[in-house]
C-alpha positions, 0 to 999 in steps of 0.5 A: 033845597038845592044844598039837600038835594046835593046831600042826598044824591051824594050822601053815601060817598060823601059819608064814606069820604068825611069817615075815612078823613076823620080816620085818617086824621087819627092816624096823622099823628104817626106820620107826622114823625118819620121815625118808629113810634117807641113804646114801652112798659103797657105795650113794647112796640119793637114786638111789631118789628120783630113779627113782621121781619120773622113772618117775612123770612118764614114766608120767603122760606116757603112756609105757608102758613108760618107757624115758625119763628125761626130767628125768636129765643135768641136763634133758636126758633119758637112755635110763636105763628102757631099761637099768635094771629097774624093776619095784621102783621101779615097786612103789615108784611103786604106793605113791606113786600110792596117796597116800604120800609119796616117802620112806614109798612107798620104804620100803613098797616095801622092806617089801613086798620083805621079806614077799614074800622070807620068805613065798617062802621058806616056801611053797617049803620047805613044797612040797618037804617041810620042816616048819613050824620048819624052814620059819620058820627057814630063813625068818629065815636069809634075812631076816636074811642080812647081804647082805639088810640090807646091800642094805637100810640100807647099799647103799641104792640097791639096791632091785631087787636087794632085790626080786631076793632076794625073788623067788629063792625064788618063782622056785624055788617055783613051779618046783617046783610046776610040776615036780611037777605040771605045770598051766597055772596052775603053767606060767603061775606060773613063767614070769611069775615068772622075767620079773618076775626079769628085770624086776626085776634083770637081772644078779641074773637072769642069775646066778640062771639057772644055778641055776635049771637046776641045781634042774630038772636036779636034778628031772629026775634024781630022776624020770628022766622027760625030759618035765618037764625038757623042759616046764621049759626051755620055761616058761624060755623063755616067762618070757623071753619074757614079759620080752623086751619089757626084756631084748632091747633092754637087750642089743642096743641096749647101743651106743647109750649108753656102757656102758665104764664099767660094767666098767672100773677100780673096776667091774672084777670083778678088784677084788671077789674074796673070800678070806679075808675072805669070813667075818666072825669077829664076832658081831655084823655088821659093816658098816663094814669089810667089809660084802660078806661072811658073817656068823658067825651065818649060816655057823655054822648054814649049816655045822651044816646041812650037817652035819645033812643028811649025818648024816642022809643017812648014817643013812638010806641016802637022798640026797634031790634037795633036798640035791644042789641045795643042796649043789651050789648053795652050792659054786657061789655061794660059789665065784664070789666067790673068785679060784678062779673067774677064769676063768669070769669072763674066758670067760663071756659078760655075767658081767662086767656083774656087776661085783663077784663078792660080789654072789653073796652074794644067792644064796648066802644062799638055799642058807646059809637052806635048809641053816640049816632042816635043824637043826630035823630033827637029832635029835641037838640034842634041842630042841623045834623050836619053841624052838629055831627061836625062839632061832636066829631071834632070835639072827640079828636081834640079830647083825645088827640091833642093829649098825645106825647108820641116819642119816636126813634129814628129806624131804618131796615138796617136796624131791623136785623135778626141780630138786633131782634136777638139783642133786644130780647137779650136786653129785654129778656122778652124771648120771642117778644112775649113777656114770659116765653110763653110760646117757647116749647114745654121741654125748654126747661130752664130757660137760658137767655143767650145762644151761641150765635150771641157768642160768636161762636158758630152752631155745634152739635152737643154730643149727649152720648158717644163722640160727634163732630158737625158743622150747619151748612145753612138755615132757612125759615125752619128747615136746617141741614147740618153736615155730622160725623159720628166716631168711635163704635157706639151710636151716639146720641146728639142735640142741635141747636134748634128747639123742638116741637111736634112736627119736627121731622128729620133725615140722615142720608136721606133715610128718616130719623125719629127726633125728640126734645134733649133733657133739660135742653129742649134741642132737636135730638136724635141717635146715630151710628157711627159714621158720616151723614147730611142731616136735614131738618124741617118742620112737618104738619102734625095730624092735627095742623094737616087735618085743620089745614085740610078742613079750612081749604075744603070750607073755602074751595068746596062751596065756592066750587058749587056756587060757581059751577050753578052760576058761572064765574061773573062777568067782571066789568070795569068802568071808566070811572074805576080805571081812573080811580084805580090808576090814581090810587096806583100813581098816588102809591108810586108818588108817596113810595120814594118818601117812604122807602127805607132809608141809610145812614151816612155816619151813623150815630151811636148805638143805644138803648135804655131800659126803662123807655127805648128798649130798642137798641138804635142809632140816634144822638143820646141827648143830656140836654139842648147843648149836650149831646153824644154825637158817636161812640166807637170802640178799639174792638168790639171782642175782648178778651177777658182781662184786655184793654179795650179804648172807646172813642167817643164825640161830643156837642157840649156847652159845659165841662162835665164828667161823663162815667162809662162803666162796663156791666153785666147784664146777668147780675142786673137781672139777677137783683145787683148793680153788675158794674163791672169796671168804670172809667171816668172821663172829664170833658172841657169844651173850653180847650177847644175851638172846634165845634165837636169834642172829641174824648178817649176812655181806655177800660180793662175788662176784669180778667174774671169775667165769663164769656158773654155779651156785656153793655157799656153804660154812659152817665153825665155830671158835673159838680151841680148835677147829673144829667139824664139822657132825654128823648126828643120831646123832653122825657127822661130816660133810664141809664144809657146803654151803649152797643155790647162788646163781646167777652171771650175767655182769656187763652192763658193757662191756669192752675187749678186747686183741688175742688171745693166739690164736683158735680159730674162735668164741673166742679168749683174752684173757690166759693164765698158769700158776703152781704151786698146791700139788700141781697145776699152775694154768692162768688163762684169759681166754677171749672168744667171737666167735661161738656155738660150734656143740659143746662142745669139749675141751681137752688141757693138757700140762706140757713141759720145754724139750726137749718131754717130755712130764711130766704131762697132762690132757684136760677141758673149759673150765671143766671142762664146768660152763660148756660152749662150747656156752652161750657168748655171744657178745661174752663174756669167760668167766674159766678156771681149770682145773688138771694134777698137777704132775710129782713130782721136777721141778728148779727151772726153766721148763716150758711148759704147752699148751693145745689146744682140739680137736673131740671128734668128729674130734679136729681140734685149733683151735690151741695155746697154750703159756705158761711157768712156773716150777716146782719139786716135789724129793722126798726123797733116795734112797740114792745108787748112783752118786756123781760128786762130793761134792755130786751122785750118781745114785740111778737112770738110766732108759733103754730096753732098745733103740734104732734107729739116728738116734732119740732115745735117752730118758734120765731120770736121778734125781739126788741132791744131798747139799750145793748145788751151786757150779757148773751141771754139765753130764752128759757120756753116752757110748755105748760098744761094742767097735765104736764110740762117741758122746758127747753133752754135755746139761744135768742138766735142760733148763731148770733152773739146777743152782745153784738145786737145794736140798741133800739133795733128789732131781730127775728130770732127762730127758734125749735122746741123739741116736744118729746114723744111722750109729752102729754096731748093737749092745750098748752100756755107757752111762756119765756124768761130769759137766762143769763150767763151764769144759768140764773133766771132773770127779768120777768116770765111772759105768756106769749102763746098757746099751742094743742099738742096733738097726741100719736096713735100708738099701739102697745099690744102684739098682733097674733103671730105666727113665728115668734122671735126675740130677737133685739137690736143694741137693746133698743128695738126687738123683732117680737114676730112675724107673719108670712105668706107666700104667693108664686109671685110674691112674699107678704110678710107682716115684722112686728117690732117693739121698741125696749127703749125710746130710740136714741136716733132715726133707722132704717130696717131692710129685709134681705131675700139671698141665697145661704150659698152665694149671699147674692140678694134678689130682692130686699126692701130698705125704708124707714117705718111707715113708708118714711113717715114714722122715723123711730126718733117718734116711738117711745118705750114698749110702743108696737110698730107692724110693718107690712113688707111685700117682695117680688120673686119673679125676677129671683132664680128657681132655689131655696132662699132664706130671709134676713132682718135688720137695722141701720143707721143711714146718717152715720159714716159706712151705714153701720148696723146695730148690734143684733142678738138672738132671743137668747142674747147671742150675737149674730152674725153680720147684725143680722135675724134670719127668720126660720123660714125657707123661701123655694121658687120652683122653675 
């Protein structure tokens, strides 16, 4: 009795105490290690470093609220505040400013959360009725939730969703609160509760907000008074009001930046359904297979709840409304992470930004605790129900705790720099820290993948027109002033080296300027008249963040003005007893904070990284094993020229002689798809040289003298005779290739001599080009050589062809895959490039051409193109021949479309099949065959490759195109092959591989009515049988008819020429193919009818007498020559033109 009477005066805090412990043993895994919790693949943990160091310089810049990234996209800035909710990582820059280090003000933050989701959940049950064990344990259900642990140690980017899951059962506390008994500070509660929702996560509260109308609802029915359900909807309306200042511009200002990657390919909601995979069978919780799903400890008391409540229902006639909110809540949360809810997901509006449908297991783990909780009131179990909440509680922290394998790397603030931010989204690619630069602005097009910064190289000006010289004086947050000059007598038009986005504002001299984004740039540009200026950039609101702004200040001032001008400000008294507390929690802080401060290092350890599991470049010991360790590295220089020496000094710890391989690479060709080694340089280690305890070991490396500017890694490797060692993490796990602190590349200031031009392309040209095959990728060596600066970063579409101009295989990137954009180069420059294509599978051995075209990313215009050739070869294994044509060569498939139009190409790709080598070079006789007619072509079994070189028990795509003539008969033809030997005899057997519909053309063989008739003909194959004229005070409608003599021998063009019989000066004119380019004349046949309707413009001509004149061109021949035209008599015509007999008059 005496123990029950303890219990119950003591209850409510003694609830609170044992949730907030169990919580915070879910959070002492963290701080059991003092280094940062690496994350990678699921979620990249760095991400948080890089947000919480950004908001704080955006925040000491005196921006409020940052929206800004100023140091994200390699310098650049990006929008990322505006369109990622940030409450948590401003918790997490609260610690920072209070005096911790990056790595431990993260993991308060994390902690913090974690009290917060278990004192919530408490303070929700004990209002709508549950007992304190219930409470507690529903409680450690929610703490413990796999999804919660995984949002903490295994997506450990995922902070705002952790705080998100914190704040559920707070949102639905004070809801409760508020329904039950509606007050201004309950109101008020609630409304700020579900901004900060918002503010935290926004898709987190977007998929909340349903159920959050579901537990009103469910209040509303119980009492069936419509007022509360009426105040709750409008306290929903105030919470987003209070958030508006985020939410409205996030939403409608979307456009501004790139957002298509956020649902596309691998984030399109279709890919993350669960199914049978939605429960683990395991005990304890596993998180590397399939982290995304329930555990077995939660679902089995989630299930044994869900009977307890409707045993309880049951025996007591009564349906409580907290059972029909968590019934229907479970329902509904676990039903949006199975396929049954497809539909809801194509048809609802925002639901896809969600990306992955498991992230419902946040809400569900709220309904999965709650239904836990009503365990302890089962009577049947017969437990007291502090034991058993005791039990369970451990039970679920052993099931999803003691799998845990955490992988921590040492970090002080020294490592959390913007340069080191920069050089992990240079390794990474992540710019800004999102996986696809979805936050970066919409003219960001392409995206490079350096800056000059990363160069060394300080920030310039980019004249796009006129002559500018300028330098940045300083940068802070997103404001920037650039001192310029502009020379010469033209206003000139610049770019500087900060990305634009609505609100960008700017002042020369103090006088406004309008700004906008640089073609194929993205940079802030403007225009200036020559002279000297101080130019001062800032980020301004746009109407839209100023009007949100102004919405979420007034919802919060307006009502609390109102209240406490009724009420009065509250006297606030203190007791005795929170002055203690109080005092305790501060001199606890001060104890705790020397422990937790940032910390320096004496000697540091090299700097290092790898790909596949520490992404992020630290300074710690790369282990090989117990006795082999990399102690330091130092390099002779850490800028070489390119063509230099450059010695790395290095430290070891070994029980073993081994062979450690450095090798300098590129990080471009890696991105790229090829190896990137560059120069490697081994060296061989024998500790049993000497008595010292640590080895020492000198490898001098030549960067290649073709190396372009850039950053470049060094990447370390260790064997032996038995082995190669991989690096290892301090629990045991394997790492990915070792890369070593980057050394920058300058070009080498050596004059050379350049050759004459393969081809130019304005600004640059190319000096040599060759392609050679490179394992599975096509590899593609340029020399390109810059006369000029160009004014954007240019794109490039490479292309692998056959002979015939099919096209195989294709890429569209940037020189040097953006790692040293057109935009950097100097002029006067010779820039190596090696840039790579998949190779086409199935290709015969033979030559390919491989193009390259440079193009404006904006319009899309192309420079040029450049074709080189190179011989390939890539057989695959052989197929089960289904059609065999001689002993040696059969046909497992024959690929042709369903239909084809009269006088196309009809595609043939024949997979070939060879069983021994072939004696001769067999050519493949086609045969189209209908009971109406019949076409025969002879064609190569590959264009481009010498059937005779084929290797024996190999398969070869050869591709083929059948020329069907215009004047073949429509209709259902049977598609056969026999091959032709050398002699041109047939041999082997003929096979029926296909059927294709040829589909006939509307031809028209009767002239229209005329007005004027003519006759005149062009080199006897087209005649100008007429025309119709009308004339309006603005344009000329005229309807040629043409009939074709012949079938044409090629593809022309007809113009009209509107001149003056004086001048021969030609105010309008209309130059096309027939049809609006659609009806080549290679597609006519004999005696056919072609009306063309051609209108021109006479506003923009002179008041005069115009005639008009007709002809024909061949736009593929050198000079555009004309055909030979002849009047109706069979006279030549001057210039090989028709001049209609008709007088054009523009009056004034």
């Amino acid at each position: 009795m005496k123990f029950n009477s303890f219990a119950t005066r003591y209850s409510s805090p003694l609830t609170y105490s044992a949730a907030l412990a169990l919580a915070a043993l879910a959070a002492l895994p963290l701080f059991l290690n003092p280094g940062f919790l690496n994350t990678r693949g699921i979620g990249d943990s760095p991400n948080l470093l890089f947000r919480v160091h950004q908001l704080l310089t955006a925040l000491a810049a005196g921006e409020f609220p940052a929206r800004w990234m100023p140091d994200a996209a390699y310098g650049y800035g990006m929008p990322y505040f505006t369109y990622y909710a940030s409450f948590s990582t401003h918790v997490a820059a609260a610690f920072k400013l209070y005096g911790f280090s990056f790595v431990n003000a993260i993991k308060l933050a994390q902690l913090l959360a974690l009290l917060v989701a278990a004192g919530g959940m408490v303070g929700w049950l004990k209002a709508v009725g549950l007992p304190p064990a219930a409470q507690v344990l529903a409680s450690a259900a929610y703490t413990f939730a796999p999804f919660h642990l995984v949002n903490l140690y295994i997506r450990g980017d995922s902070l705002a969703e952790l705080w998100a899951m914190s704040l559920f059962p707070i949102v639905l506390w004070a809801a409760h609160l508020c329904l039950e008994k509606p007050t201004f500070p309950r109101a008020f509660a609630f409304a700020l509760a579900t901004a900060t929702l918002i503010c935290t996560h926004n898709i987190s509260a977007l998929n909340f907000m349903p159920f959050m109308m579901l537990y009103g609802l469910s209040h509303f029915i119980t009492i069936r008074r419509p007022l509360p359900f009426a105040f709750f909807l409008l306290l929903l309306l105030w919470g987003f009001a209070l958030a508006a200042f985020f939410w409205l511009p996030a939403l409608l200002e979307g456009n501004a930046v790139q957002l298509s990657g956020l649902t596309g390919e691998f984030f399109s909601f279709t890919n993350h359904f669960r199914a049978a995979d939605l429960v683990q069978t395991t005990f304890l919780f596993d998180y590397q297979t399939n982290p995304f799903s329930m555990g077995l400890i939660q679902t089995t008391l989630a299930v044994g709840g869900l009977l307890a409540v409707l045993w309880r229902a049951a025996r007591a006639r009564q349906w409580p409304p907290l059972n029909t909110f968590l019934l229907l809540g479970l329902a509904l949360s676990t039903l949006m992470m199975t396929p049954l809810s497809q539909p809801l997901w194509e048809n609802l509006p925002l639901l896809s930004f969600t990306q992955f449908p498991w992230r419902f297991l946040s809400i569900q783990a709220l309904f999965t605790a709650a239904l836990a909780a009503q365990l302890v009131e089962f009577e049947k179990l017969r437990f007291p129900a502090p034991l058993l909440t005791g039990a369970l509680s451990i039970l679920l922290a052993f099931a999803t705790l003691s799998p845990l394998n955490l992988t921590f790397i040492p970090l002080t603030d020294d490592d959390v720099t913007a340069e080191r931010l920069n050089l992990y989204e240079y390794f990474t690619t992540a710019i800004g820290n999102t996986v696809n630069g979805e936050y970066l602005p919409q003219a960001v097009q392409p995206r490079p993948f350096i800056s000059e910064g990363m160069l060394g190289r300080e920030p310039q000006p980019k004249a796009l027109s006129g002559e500018v010289s300028g330098e940045r004086m300083w940068k802070r947050g997103a404001s920037e002033n650039w001192r310029l000059t502009v020379s010469g007598n033209s206003t000139a038009t610049l770019a500087v080296p900060k990305y634009f986005w609505p609100g960008w504002q700017a002042t020369a001299n103090g006088q406004p300027l309008t700004v906008r984004a640089a073609p194929g740039l993205g940079w802030i540009t403007f225009d200036l008249p020559p002279g000297a200026y101080t130019v001062e950039l800032w980020l301004g609101r746009t109407p839209l963040r100023a009007a949100t702004e102004a919405v979420s200040l007034l919802a919060l001032l307006v009502p609390l003005s109102i209240y406490f001008y009724r009420k009065g400000f509250p006297k606030i008294n203190v007791s005795g007893r929170a002055v203690v507390i109080g005092t305790l929690v501060i001199v606890a802080s001060w104890i705790w904070l020397p422990f937790l401060l940032p910390t320096t290092r004496s000697v540091p350890p090299p700097l290092n990284a790898d790909y596949n599991n520490l992404a992020y470049f630290h300074r710690d010991v790369v282990r090989f094993g117990e006795e082999m360790e990399l102690l330091a590295v130092n390099y002779s220089a850490e800028e070489v020229e390119a063509g230099a020496p450059f010695v790395i000094e290095t430290t070891w710890r070994l029980d073993r002689s081994v062979t450690a391989t450095f090798t300098l690479r590129s990080h471009a060709a890696w991105v790229g798809g090829a190896e990137g080694a560059l120069a490697t340089a081994p060296v061989f280690i024998d500790p049993t040289q000497t008595s010292a305890s640590f080895i020492k070991a000198l490898v001098t490396m030549t960067v290649p003298a073709n190396t372009p500017p850039g950053l470049y890694f060094i990447t370390v490797a260790l064997n032996d005779k038995q082995a190669v060692y991989p690096a290892l993490t301090a629990t045991g796990q394997e790492r990915g290739l070792i890369h070593l602190a980057p050394i920058l590349v300058t070009q080498r200031a050596v004059p050379v001599e350049l050759r004459q031009p393969l081809a130019g392309f304005g600004a640059f040209d190319v000096q040599a080009a060759s392609a050679e095959q490179n394992a599975a990728r096509v590899q593609l060596n340029l020399l390109w050589h810059t006369q000029s600066q160009a004014p954007m970063n240019y794109k490039l579409a490479l292309r692998v062809r056959d002979l015939l101009g099919n096209e195989l295989s294709g890429a569209d990137t940037q020189p040097n895959y953006g790692f040293y954009p057109t935009v950097f180069w100097q002029a006067g420059e010779l820039i190596p490039d090696t840039l790579t294509v998949p190779r086409p599978e199935g290709l015969p051995p033979g030559t390919y051409t491989i193009s390259f075209t440079p193009y404006n990313p904006e319009t899309l215009a192309a420079l040029g193109t450049l074709e080189v050739t190179a011989t390939l070869h890539s057989p695959l294994p052989p197929a089960e021949i289904r059609w065999p044509l001689i002993n040696e060569l059969g046909l497992a498939e024959v690929e042709i479309p369903p239909q084809a139009a009269q006088g196309s190409n009809l595609p043939v790709t024949a997979h070939w099949v060879t069983v021994g080598a072939l004696s001769q070079n067999f050519r493949a006789r086609w045969t189209l065959t209908s009971a109406a007619d019949s076409y025969t072509e002879i064609l190569s079994l590959a264009p481009g490759s010498v059937p005779c070189e084929w290797g024996s028990n190999l398969a070869y795509f050869g591709r083929a195109q059948l020329s069907i003539p215009n004047d073949l008969a429509a209709g259902t033809y049977a598609l056969s092959v026999q091959l032709v030997n050398e002699l041109g005899q047939l041999v082997g057997s003929v096979e029926n591989v296909g059927s294709v519909e040829v589909l006939g053309r509307a031809r028209e063989f009767t002239l229209p009515p005329l007005q004027t008739p003519m006759g005149a003909t062009f080199d006897e194959q087209i005649v100008l049988a007429g025309y119709n004229a009308e004339q309006t005070a603005t344009e000329l409608k005229l309807q040629l008819a043409f009939q074709a003599l012949t079938a044409p021998r090629g593809d022309y063009k007809y113009f009209v020429h509107l001149f003056d019989p004086l001048t021969e000066n030609i105010p309008a004119q209309m130059d096309t193919v027939p049809r609006a380019f659609t009806y080549p004349t290679s597609l006519w046949v004999k005696d056919e009818v072609v009306v063309e309707d051609v209108m021109l413009a006479l506003s923009a001509a002179p008041p005069g007498a115009y005639r008009l004149a007709v002809g024909w061109y061949n736009p593929n021949a050198e000079g555009l020559p004309r055909l030979p035209a002849r009047s109706a008599e069979g006279q030549p015509l001057d210039f090989d033109r028709v001049i209609l007999p008709l007088e054009i008059t523009i009056a004034p």
